[in-house]
N, C-alpha and C positions, 0 to 999 in steps of 0.2 A: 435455543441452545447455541451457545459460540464457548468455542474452546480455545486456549493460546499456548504455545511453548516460548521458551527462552533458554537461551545457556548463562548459565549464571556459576558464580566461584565462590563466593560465600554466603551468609545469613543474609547482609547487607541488600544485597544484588536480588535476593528472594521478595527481601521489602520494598526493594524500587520496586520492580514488576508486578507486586500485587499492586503498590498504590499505584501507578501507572496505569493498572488494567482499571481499576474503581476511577482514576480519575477521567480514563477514555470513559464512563457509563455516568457522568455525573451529571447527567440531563437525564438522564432514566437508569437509573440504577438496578443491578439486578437481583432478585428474589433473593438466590444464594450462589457467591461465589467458590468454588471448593477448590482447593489446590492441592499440589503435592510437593515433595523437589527432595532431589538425592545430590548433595558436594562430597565429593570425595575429600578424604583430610590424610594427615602424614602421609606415609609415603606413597598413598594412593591407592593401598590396602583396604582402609576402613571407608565407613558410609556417615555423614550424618545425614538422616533423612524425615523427615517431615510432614505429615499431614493434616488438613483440615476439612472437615466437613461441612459448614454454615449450614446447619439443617438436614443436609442430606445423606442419615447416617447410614455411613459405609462408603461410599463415595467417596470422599479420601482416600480408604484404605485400596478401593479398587484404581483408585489414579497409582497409588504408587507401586501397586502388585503391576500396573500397565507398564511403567517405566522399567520395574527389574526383569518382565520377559523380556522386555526392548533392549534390553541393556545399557541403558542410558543412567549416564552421569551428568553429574555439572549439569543440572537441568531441571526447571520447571515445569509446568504442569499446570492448568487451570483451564476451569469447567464453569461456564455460569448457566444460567436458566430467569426466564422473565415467565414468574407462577401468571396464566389466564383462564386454564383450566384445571381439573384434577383430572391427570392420565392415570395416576398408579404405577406402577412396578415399568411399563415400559419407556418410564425417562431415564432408565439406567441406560438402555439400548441408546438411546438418544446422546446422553452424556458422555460413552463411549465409543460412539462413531467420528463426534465432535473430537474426541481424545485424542484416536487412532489419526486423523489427519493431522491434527495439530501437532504432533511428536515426530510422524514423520517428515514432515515440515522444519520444524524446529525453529522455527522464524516467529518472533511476534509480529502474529498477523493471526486477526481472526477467522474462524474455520464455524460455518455455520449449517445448523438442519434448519428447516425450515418446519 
């Protein structure tokens, strides 16, 4: 499990750093990459925000419920996982330990369980 944050200010900025993050894994790509990401738009009132799961449904949605306790804007969000075994229900825990660093970090750099 490796997680990554970024600040980002539009769609645009969203797509670099997923492809960025797939292109850092293109010797070994991973299982599912899931992200999230909240830009603020006019006057800094509204959200548009974003999620995706790659498989791991609900995942998404708990990346970006992670971001709106955090308070975080202008920010992405991503979760990946390399499937070797089947754990079941505690890769959530895994994927949000990975999260929690990586947010408060806010730096693309990856944040790994082992």
């Amino acid at each position: 499990f490796i997680s990554y944050s970024a600040s980002i200010n539009s769609k645009q900025d969203a797509k670099f750093i997923i492809d960025m993050v797939k292109g850092m894994q293109c010797e070994n790509p991973a299982t599912h990459l899931a992200y999230a990401y909240r830009i603020p738009y006019g006057l800094g009132t509204s959200m548009c925000e974003y999620m995706e799961d790659d498989g791991e449904y609900g995942l998404g949605r708990r990346l970006l419920d992670k971001m709106k306790t955090a308070g975080s804007s202008a920010t992405i969000l991503l979760s990946s996982r390399w499937y070797t075994t089947h754990i079941g229900i505690r890769r959530f825990k895994h994927y949000m330990d990975t999260a929690d660093e990586a947010l408060t970090r806010k730096q693309l750099g990856p944040n790994y369980v082992e």
